[in-house]
C-alpha positions as CSV (number, residue, x, y, z in Angstrom):
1,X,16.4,-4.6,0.5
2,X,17.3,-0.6,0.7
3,X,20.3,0.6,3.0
4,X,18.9,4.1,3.5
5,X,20.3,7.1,5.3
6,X,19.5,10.7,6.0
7,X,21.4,13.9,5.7
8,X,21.0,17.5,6.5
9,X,19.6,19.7,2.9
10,X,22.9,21.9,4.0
11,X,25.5,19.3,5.0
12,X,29.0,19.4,2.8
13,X,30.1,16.1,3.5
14,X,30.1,13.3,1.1
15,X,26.8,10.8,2.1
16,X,28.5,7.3,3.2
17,X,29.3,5.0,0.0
18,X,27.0,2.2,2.0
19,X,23.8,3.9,1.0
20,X,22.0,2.6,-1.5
21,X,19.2,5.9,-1.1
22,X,20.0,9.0,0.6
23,X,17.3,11.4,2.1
24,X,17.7,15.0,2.7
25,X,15.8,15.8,6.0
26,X,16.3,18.5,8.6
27,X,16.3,15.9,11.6
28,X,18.4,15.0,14.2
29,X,17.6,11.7,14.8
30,X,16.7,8.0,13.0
31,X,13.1,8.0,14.7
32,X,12.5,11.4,13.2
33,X,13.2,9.8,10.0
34,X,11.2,6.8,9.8
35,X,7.9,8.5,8.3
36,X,10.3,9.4,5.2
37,X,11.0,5.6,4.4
38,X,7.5,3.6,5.5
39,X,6.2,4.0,1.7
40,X,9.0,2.0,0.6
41,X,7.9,-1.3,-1.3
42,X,11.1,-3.4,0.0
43,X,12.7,-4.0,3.3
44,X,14.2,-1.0,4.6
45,X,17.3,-0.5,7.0
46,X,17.3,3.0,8.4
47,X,20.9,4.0,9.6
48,X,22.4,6.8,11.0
49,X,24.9,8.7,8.5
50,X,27.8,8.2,10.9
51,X,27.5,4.4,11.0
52,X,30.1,2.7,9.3
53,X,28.9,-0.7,7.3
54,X,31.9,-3.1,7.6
55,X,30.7,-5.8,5.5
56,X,27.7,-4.7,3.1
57,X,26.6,-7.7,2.0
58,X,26.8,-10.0,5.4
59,X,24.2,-7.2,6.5
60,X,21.6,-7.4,3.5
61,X,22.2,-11.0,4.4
62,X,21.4,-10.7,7.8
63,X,18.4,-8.2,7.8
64,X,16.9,-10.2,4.6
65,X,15.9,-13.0,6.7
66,X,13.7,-11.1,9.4
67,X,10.4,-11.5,8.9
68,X,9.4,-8.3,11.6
69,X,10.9,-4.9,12.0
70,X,13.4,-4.4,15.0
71,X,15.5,-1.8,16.3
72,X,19.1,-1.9,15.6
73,X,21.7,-0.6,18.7
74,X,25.5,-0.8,18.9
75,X,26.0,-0.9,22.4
76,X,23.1,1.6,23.8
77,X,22.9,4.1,21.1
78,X,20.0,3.6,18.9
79,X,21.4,3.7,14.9
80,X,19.1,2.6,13.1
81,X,15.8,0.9,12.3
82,X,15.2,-2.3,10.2
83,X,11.6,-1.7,8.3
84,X,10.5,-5.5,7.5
85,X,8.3,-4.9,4.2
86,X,5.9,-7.6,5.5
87,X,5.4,-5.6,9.6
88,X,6.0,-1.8,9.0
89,X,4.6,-1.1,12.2
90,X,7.5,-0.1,14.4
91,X,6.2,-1.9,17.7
92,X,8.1,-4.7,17.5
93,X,9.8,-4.9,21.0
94,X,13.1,-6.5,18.8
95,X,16.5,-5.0,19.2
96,X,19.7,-6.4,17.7
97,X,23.2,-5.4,17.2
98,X,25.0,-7.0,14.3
99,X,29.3,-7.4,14.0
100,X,29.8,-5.1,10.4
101,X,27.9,-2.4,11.5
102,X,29.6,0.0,14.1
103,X,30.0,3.7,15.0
């Protein structure tokens, strides 16, 4: 499984030490950013660059056992999205909010 995240091209600050790929793109939000990570061979969580990953590996943990993609919230902001390898399809009506990841 890939933790990935997106930055601006022109963005100064460091890109969080969670990441395991980073993606320059000139958009504003995670939903925007989902086309850039669906040819990924592997599991995929999409996060926000602002989210802070508390506990890396109780969340690979965690996300490796879905077998369908979901939305993940932290209270009702949208932060990311978890891209299942085997359902890539994002219309999977699952949301879910996990304790090591928070804003």
């Amino acid at each position: 499984m890939k933790i990935v995240t997106f930055v601006k091209p022109n963005e100064r600050n460091p890109p969080p030490l969670w990441a395991d790929l980073v993606i320059k793109l000139n958009v504003n939000s995670v939903y925007d950013a989902l086309p850039s990570v669906l040819g990924q061979p592997d599991d995929v969580l999409l996060l926000h660059n602002y989210v802070k990953v508390i506990d890396k590996d109780a969340v690979v943990k965690f996300f490796s056992s879905f077998k369908s993609s979901a939305i993940v919230k932290y209270g009702d902001k949208e932060i990311g999205y978890f891209l299942s390898a085997r359902d890539k399809n994002m219309n999977s009506r699952l949301v879910i909010t996990h304790y090591a990841l928070k804003v």
